[in-house]
Backbone bond lengths (Angstrom), bond angles and torsions (degrees), N, CA, C in turn:
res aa  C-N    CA-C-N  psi(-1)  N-CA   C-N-CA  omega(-1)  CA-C   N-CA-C  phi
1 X - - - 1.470 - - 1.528 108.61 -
2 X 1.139 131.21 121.36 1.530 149.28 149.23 1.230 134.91 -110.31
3 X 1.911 96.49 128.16 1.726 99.10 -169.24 1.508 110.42 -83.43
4 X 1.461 140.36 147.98 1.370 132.66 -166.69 2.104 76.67 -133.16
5 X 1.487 89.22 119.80 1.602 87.25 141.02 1.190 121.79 -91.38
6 X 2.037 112.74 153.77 1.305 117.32 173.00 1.694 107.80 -112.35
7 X 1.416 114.44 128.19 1.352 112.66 -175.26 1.605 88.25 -95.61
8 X 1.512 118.84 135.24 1.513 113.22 174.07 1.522 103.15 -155.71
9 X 1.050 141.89 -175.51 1.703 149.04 -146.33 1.766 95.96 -171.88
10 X 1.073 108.17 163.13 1.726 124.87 -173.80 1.172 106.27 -162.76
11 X 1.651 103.58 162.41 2.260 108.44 161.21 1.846 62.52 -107.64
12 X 1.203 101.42 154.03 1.566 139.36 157.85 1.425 107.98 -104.32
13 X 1.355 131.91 9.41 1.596 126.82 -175.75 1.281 97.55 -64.72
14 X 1.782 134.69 -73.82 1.685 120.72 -177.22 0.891 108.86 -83.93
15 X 1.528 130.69 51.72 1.589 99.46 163.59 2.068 86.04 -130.55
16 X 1.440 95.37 175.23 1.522 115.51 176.68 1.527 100.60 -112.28
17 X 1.880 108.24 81.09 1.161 105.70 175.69 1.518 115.61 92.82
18 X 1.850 96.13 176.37 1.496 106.55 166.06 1.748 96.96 -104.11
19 X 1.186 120.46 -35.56 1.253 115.34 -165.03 1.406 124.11 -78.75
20 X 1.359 115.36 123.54 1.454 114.22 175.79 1.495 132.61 -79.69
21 X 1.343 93.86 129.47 2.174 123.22 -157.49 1.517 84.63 -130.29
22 X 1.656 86.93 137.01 1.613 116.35 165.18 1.922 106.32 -45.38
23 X 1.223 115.90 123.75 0.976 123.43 155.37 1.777 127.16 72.36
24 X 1.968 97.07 32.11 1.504 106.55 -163.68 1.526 83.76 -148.04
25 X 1.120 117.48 152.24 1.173 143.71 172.61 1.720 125.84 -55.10
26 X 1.005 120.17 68.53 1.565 101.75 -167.17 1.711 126.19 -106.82
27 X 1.047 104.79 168.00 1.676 106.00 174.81 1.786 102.51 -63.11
28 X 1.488 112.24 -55.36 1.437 106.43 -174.05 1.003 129.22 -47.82
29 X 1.733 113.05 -49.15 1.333 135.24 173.11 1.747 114.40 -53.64
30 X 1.203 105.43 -36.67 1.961 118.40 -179.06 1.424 86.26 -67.26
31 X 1.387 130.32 -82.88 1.685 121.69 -158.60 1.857 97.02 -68.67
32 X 0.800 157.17 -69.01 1.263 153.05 -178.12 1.737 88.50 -4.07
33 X 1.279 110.10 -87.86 1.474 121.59 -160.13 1.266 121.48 -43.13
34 X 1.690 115.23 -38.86 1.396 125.00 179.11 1.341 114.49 -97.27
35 X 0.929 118.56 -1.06 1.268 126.47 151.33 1.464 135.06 -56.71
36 X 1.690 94.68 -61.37 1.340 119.10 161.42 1.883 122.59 -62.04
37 X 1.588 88.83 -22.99 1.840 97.71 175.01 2.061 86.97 -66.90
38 X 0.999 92.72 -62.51 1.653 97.87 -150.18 1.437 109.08 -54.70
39 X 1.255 115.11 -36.84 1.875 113.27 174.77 1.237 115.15 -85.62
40 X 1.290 118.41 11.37 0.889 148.49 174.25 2.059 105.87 36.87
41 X 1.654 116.69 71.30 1.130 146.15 -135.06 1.940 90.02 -143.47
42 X 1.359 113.08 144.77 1.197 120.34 167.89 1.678 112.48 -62.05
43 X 1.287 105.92 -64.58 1.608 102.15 179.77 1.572 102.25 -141.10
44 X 1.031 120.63 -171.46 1.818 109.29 178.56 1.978 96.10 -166.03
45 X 0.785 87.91 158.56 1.778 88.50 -174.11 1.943 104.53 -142.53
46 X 1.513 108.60 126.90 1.561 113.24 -172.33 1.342 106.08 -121.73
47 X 1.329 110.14 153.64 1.626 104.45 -178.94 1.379 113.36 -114.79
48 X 1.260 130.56 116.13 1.874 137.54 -173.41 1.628 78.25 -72.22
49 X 1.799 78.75 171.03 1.074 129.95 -166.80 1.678 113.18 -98.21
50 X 1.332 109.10 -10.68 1.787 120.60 145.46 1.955 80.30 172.98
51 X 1.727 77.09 -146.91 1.566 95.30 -161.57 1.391 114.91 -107.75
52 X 1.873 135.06 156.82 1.189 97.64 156.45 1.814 97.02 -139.64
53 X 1.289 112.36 172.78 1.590 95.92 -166.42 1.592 104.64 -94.21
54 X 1.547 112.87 -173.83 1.389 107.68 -178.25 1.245 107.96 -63.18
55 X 1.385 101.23 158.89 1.479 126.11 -167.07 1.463 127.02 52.66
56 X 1.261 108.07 17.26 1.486 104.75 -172.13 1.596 87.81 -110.94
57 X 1.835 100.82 159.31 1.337 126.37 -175.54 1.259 112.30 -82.10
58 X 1.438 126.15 173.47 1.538 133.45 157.25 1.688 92.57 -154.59
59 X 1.788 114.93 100.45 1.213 110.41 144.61 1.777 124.81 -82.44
60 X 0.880 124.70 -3.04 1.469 126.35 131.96 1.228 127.04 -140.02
61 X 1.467 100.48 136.47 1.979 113.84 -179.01 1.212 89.22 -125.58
62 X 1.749 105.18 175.45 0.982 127.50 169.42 1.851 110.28 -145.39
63 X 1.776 117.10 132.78 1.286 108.12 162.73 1.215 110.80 -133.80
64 X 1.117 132.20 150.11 1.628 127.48 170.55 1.761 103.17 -116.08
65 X 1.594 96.01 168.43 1.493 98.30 -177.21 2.137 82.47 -165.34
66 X 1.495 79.71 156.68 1.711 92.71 -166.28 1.795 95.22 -102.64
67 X 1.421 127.81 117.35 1.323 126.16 171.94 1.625 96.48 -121.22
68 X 1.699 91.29 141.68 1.651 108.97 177.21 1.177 119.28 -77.48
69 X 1.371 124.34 -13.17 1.833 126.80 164.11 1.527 104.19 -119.27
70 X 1.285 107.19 155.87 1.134 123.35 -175.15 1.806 116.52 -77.42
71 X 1.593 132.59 138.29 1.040 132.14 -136.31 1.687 105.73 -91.02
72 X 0.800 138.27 140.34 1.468 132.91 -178.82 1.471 120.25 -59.76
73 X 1.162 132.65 149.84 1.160 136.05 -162.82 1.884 118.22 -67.81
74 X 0.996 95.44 -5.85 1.525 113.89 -169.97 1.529 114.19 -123.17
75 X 0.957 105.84 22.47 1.759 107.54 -172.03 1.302 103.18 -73.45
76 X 1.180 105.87 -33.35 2.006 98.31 -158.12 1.786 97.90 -77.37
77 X 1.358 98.49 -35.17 1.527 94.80 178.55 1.519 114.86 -64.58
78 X 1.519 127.78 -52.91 1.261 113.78 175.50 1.388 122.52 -78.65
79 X 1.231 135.62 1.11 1.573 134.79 138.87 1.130 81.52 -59.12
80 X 1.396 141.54 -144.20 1.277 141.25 -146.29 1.228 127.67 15.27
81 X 0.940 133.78 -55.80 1.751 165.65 161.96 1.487 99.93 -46.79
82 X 1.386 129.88 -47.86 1.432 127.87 -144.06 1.889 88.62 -130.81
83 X 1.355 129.88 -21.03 1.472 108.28 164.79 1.513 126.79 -72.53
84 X 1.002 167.62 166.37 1.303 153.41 88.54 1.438 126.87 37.64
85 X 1.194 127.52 153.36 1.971 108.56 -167.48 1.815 93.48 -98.73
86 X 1.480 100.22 -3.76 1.725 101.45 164.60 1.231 119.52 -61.27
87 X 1.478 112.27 -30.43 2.067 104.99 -168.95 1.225 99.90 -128.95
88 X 1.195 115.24 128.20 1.548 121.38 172.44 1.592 121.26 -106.96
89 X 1.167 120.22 147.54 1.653 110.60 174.70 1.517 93.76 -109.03
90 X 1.743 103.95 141.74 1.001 133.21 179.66 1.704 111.97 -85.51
91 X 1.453 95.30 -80.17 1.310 110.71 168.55 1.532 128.04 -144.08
92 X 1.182 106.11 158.40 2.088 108.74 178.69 1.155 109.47 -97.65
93 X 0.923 116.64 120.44 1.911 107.55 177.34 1.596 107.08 -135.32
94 X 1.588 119.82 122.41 1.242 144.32 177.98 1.836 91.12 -54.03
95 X 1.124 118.30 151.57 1.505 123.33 164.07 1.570 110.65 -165.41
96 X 1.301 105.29 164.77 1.607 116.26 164.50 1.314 124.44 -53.01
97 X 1.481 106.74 138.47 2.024 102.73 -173.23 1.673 90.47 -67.40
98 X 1.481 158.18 -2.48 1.455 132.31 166.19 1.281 123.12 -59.59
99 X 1.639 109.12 -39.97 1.215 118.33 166.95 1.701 151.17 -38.71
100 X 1.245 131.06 69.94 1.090 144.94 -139.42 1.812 96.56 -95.78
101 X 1.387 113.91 124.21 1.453 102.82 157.47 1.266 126.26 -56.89
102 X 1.183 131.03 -43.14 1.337 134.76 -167.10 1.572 106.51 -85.94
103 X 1.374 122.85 -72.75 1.519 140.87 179.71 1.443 126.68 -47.94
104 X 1.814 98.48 -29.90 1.324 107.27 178.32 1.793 108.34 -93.93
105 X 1.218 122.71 13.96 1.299 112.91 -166.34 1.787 83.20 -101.31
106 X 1.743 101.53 148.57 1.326 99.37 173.75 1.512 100.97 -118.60
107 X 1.331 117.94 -9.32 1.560 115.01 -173.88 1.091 123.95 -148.98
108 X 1.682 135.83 91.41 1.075 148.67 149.57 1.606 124.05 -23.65
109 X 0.930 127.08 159.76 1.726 128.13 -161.82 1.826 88.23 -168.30
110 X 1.791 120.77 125.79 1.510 90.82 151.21 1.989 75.53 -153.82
111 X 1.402 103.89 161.72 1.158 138.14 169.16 1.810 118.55 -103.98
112 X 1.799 97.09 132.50 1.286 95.82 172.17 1.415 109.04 -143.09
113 X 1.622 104.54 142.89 1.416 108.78 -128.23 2.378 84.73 -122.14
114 X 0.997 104.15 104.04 1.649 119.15 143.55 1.405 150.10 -87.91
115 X 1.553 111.74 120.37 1.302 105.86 -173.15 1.818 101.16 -123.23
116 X 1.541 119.44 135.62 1.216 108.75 -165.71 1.951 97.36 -114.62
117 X 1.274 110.00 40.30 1.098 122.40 171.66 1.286 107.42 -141.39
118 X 1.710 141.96 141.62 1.256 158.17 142.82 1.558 104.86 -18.08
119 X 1.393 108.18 138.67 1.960 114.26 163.10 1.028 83.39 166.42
120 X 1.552 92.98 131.26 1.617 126.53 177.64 1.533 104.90 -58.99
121 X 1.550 116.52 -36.13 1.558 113.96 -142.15 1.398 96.50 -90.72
122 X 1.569 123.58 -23.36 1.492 115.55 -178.48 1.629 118.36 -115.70
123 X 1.591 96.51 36.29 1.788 93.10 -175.91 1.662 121.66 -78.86
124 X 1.490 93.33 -22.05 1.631 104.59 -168.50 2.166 93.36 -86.24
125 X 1.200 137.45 -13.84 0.815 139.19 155.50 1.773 156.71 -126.41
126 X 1.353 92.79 35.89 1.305 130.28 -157.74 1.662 109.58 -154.84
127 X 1.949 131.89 123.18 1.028 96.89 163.34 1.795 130.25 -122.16
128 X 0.962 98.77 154.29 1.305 97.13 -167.78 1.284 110.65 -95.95
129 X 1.824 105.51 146.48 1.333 136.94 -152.72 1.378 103.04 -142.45
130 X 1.431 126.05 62.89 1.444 107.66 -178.83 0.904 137.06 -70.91
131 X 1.576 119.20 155.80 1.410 142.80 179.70 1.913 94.36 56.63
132 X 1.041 128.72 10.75 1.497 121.39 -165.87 2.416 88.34 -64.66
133 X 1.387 104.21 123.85 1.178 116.11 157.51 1.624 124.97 -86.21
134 X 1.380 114.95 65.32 1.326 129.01 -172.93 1.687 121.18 -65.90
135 X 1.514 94.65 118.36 1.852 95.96 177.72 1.539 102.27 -64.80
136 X 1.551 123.03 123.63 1.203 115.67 -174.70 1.459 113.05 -77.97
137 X 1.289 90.14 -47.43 2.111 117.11 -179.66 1.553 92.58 -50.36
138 X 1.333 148.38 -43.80 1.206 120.06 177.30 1.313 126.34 -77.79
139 X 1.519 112.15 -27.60 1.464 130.21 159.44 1.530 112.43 -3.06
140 X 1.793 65.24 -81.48 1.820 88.65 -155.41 1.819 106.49 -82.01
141 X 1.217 134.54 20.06 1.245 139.89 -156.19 1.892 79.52 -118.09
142 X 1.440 108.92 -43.83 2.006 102.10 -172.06 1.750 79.21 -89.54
143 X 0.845 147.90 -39.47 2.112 128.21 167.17 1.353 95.15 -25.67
144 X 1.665 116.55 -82.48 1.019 125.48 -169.27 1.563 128.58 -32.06
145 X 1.228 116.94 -38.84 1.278 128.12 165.94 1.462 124.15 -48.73
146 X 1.246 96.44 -36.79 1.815 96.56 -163.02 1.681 101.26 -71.36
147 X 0.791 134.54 -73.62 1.678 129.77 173.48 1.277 97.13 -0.43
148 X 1.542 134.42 -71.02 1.164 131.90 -156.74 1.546 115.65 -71.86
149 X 0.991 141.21 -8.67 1.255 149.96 -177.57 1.658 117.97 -117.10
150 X 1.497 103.88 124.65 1.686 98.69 171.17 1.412 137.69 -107.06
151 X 1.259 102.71 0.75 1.735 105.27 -169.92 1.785 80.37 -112.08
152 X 1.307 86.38 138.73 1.749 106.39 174.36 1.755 119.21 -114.71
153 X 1.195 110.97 -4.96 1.157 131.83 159.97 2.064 96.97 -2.14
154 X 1.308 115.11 -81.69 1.270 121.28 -167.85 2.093 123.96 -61.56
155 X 1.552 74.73 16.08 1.669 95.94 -169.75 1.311 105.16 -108.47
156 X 1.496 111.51 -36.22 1.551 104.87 -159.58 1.495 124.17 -89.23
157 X 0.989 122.29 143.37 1.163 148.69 175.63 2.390 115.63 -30.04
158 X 1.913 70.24 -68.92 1.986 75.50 152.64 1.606 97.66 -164.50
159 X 1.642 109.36 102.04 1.289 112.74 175.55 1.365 120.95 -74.12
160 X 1.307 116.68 -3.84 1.669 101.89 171.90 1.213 109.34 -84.97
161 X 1.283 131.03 20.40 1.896 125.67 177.67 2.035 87.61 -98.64
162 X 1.330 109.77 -6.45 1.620 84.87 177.08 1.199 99.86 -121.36
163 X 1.690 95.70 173.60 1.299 106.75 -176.53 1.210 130.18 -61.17
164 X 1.410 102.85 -42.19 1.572 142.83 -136.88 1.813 104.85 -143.27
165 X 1.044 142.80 114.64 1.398 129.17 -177.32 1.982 97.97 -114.42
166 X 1.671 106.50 19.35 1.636 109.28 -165.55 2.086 81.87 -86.26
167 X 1.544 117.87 140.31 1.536 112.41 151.69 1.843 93.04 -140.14
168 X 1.401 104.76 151.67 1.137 145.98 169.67 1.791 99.84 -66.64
169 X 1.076 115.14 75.34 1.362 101.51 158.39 1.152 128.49 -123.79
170 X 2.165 106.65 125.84 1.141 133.97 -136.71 1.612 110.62 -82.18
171 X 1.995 95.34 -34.42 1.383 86.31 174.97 1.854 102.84 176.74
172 X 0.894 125.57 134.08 1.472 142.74 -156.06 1.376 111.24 -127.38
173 X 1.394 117.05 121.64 1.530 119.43 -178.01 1.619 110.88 -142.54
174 X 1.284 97.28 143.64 1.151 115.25 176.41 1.774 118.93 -101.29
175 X 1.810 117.96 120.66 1.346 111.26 -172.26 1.219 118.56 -132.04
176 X 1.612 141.94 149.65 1.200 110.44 -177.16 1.589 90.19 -144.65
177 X 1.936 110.02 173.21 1.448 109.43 -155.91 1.645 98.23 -91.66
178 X 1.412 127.10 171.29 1.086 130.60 -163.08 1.436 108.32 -68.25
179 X 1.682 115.74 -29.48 1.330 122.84 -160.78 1.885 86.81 -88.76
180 X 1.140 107.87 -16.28 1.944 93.26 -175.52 1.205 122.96 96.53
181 X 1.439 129.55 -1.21 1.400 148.98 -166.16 1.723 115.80 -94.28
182 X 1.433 88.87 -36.35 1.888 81.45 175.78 1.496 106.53 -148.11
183 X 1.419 89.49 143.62 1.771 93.91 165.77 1.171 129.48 -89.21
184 X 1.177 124.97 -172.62 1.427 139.12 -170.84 1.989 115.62 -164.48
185 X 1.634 93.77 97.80 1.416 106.71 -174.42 1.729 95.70 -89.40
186 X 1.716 118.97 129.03 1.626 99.51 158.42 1.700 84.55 -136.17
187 X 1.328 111.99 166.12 1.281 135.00 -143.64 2.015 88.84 -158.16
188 X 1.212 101.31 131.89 1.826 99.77 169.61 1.898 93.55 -149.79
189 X 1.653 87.68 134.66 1.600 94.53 179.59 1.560 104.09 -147.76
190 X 1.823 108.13 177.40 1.375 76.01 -173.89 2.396 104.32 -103.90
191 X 1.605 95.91 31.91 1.389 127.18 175.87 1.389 126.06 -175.14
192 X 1.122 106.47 165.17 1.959 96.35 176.11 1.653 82.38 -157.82
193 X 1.429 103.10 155.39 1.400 120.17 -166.23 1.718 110.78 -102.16
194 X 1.062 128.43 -162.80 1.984 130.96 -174.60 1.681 103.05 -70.49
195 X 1.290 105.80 99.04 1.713 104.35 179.17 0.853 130.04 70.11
196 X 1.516 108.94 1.06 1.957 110.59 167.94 1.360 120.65 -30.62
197 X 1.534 96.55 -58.26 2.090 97.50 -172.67 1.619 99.42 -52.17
198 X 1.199 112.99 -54.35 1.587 113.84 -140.26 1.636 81.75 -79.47
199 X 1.047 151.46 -23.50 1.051 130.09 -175.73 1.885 113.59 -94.26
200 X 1.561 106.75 -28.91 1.798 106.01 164.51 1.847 106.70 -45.61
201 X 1.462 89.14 -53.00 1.654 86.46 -162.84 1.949 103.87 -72.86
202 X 1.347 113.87 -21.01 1.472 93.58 170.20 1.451 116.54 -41.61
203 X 1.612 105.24 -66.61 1.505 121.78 -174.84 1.271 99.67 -51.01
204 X 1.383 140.96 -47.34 1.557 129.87 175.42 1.768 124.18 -40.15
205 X 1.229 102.95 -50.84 1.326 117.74 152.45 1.160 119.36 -52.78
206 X 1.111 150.87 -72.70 1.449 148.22 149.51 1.380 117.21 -12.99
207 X 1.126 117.20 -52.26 1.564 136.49 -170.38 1.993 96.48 -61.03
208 X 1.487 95.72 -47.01 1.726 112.39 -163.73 1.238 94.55 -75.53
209 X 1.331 140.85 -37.27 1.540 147.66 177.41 1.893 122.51 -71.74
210 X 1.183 72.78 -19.85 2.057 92.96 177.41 1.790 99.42 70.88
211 X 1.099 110.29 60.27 1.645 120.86 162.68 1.170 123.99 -132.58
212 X 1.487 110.16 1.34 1.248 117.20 161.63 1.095 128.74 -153.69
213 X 1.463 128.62 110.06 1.198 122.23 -161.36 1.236 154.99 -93.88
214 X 1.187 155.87 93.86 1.706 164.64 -143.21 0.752 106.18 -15.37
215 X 1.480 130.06 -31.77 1.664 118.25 -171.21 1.484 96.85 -87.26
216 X 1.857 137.25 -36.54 0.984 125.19 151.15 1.003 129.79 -34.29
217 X 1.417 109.62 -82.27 1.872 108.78 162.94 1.941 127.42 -6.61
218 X 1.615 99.30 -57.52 1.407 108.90 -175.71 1.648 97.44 -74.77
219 X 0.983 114.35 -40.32 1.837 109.48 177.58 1.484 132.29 -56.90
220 X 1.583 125.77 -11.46 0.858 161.32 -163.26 1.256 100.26 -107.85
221 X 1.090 120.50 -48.20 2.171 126.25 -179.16 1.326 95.97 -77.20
222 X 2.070 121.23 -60.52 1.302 117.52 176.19 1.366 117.98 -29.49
223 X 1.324 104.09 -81.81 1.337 108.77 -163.87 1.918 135.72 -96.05
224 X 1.852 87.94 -3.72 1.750 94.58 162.62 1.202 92.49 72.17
225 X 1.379 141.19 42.10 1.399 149.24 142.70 1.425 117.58 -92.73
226 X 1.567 142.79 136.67 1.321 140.83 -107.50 1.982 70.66 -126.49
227 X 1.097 108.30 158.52 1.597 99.97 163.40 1.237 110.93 -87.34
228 X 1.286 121.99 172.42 1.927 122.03 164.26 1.135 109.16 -31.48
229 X 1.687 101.79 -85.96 1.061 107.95 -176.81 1.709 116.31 -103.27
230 X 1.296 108.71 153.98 1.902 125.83 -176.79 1.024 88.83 -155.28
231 X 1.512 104.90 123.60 1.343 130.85 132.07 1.751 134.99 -122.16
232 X 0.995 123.95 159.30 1.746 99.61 -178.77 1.406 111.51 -74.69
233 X 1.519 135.22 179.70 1.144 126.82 119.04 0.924 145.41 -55.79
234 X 1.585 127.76 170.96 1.518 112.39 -172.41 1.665 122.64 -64.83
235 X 1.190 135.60 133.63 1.483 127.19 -159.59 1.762 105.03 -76.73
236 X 1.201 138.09 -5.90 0.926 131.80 -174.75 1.606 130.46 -62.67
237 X 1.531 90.93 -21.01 1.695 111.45 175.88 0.903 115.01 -116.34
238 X 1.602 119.95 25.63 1.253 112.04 131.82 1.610 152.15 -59.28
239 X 1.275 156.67 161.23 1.024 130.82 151.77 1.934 101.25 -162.93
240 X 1.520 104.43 117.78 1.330 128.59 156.06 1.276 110.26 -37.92
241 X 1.679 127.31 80.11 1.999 97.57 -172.96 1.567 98.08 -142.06
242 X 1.273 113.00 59.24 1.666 127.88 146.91 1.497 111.02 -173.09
243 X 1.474 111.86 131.46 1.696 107.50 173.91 1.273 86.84 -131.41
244 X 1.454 119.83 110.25 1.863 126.97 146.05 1.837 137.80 -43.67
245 X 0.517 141.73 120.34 1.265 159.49 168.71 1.229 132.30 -103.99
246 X 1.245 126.04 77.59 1.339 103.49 -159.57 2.189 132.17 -56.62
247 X 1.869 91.96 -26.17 1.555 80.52 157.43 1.655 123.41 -96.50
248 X 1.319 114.84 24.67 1.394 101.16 -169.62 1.922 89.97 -152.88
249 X 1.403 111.94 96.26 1.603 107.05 -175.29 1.577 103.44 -129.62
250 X 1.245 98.50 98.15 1.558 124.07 166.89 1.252 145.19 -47.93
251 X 1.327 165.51 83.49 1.331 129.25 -161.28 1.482 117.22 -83.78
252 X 1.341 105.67 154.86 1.266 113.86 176.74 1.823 120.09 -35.27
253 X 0.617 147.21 135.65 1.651 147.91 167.95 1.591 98.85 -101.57
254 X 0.876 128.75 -56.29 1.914 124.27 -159.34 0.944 110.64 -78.60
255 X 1.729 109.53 110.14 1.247 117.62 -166.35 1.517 125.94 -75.94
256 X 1.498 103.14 13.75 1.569 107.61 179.23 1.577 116.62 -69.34
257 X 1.792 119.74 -33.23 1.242 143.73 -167.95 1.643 102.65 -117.58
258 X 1.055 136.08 10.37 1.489 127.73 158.39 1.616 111.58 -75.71
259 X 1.615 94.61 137.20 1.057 96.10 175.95 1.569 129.74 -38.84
260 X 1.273 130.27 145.91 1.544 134.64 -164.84 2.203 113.58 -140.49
261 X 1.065 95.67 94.28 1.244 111.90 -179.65 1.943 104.39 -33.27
262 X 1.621 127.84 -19.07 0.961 109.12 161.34 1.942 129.23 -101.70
263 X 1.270 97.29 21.98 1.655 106.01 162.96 1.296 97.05 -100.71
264 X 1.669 91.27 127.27 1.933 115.40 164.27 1.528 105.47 -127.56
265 X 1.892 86.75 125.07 1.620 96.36 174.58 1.675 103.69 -51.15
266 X 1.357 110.04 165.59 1.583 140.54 167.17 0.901 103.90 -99.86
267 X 1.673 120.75 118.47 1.085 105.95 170.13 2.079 106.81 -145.68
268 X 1.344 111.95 159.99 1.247 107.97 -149.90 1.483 108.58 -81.80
């Protein structure tokens, strides 16, 4: 028996998620099947590297799955051939059964991507907020905050499904493009809980609009009290695009989330 990780990237725009649910469309469920076409296997079952919800991206994932013969030399090409132009395989890599996609990752990375102007070409991955006249300097002043605080409790989506609502977050930046039109939220921890991002950056927005205010914001980290109101942002500008490993560290391939000589941090 040998475990092969798969390094691979997606748009999450039609699907409901990575995780596969009775009777919804999923990323897991799409490679599961063609997978199983190609090894030509009754069914086959892989385990990601966490979760992400509908419509959200992963320019890098990771899943592994344990097969008892070794994989043919051409797999990545006919997955390629036989997935969707939504999921791509990066690479196959043979590894040790300790190696866990999910358990073994110690550091999450994801980017969320705003444009406060209309364009056809980046709607399915980018979200748009028009004409929003955002205070940046307060922005990035509640960014700044998060480093210092560990229980996210007042973030999540529904924190009693976890154990633990404590994450390690290493470091949070705020960036925007030269022309001034879109931002760029990335966030790296070594977890994030049900809708944390999409709901920090709601309130960020809020924060940039003057409807919600920093000292709120910081009261919410203080004391792990939920605000009135939470909702996420739209998931489309999201994107999952680094998972660490400490024996297996990848670089990004999808060039949607590689670094870009025209994002400049904000800084106060």
């Amino acid at each position: 028996m040998t475990r092969y990780f798969f390094h691979i990237a997606y748009n999450g725009i039609h699907y409901r998620g990575w995780q596969r649910q009775p009777n919804v469309h999923s990323i897991q469920e799409v490679i599961e099947n063609k997978l199983a076409k190609a090894l030509r296997l009754p069914s086959i079952t892989i385990i990601g590297c966490g979760r992400t919800d509908a419509g959200v991206h992963a320019s890098q994932f990771f899943f592994h799955t344990d097969l008892k013969h070794p994989i043919r030399d051409d797999l990545k090409f006919v997955l390629n051939k036989i997935l969707p132009p939504t999921i791509a395989i990066f690479d196959i890599i043979p590894t040790t059964p300790n190696l866990h996609a999910r358990f073994s990752a110690k550091e999450r990375t994801y980017d969320y991507f705003i444009h406060t102007h209309k364009d056809p070409f980046i709607d399915q991955t980018s979200s748009l907020y028009v004409d929003y006249q955002l205070n940046l300097v307060a922005m990035k002043q509640a960014v700044d905050l998060l480093t210092k605080y560990k229980d996210y409790a007042a973030f999540c989506k529904q924190p009693d499904l976890h154990n633990t609502t404590i994450c390690d977050v290493r470091s949070a930046t705020l960036f925007q493009n030269e022309e001034r039109t879109k931002l760029r939220f990335r966030i790296v921890a070594n977890r994030f809980l049900r809708g944390q991002i999409r709901i920090i950056v709601q309130k960020l927005l809020e924060i940039g609009v003057g409807k919600f205010s920093l000292d709120a914001f910081e009261a919410c980290l203080k004391h792990k009290k939920r605000p009135q109101l939470i909702r996420p942002a739209l998931p489309q500008g999201l994107f999952l695009s680094k998972i660490y490993y400490p024996d297996l560290d990848l670089p990004n391939k999808a060039t949607y989330t590689l670094p870009n000589s025209s994002w400049q941090e904000i800084k106060i």
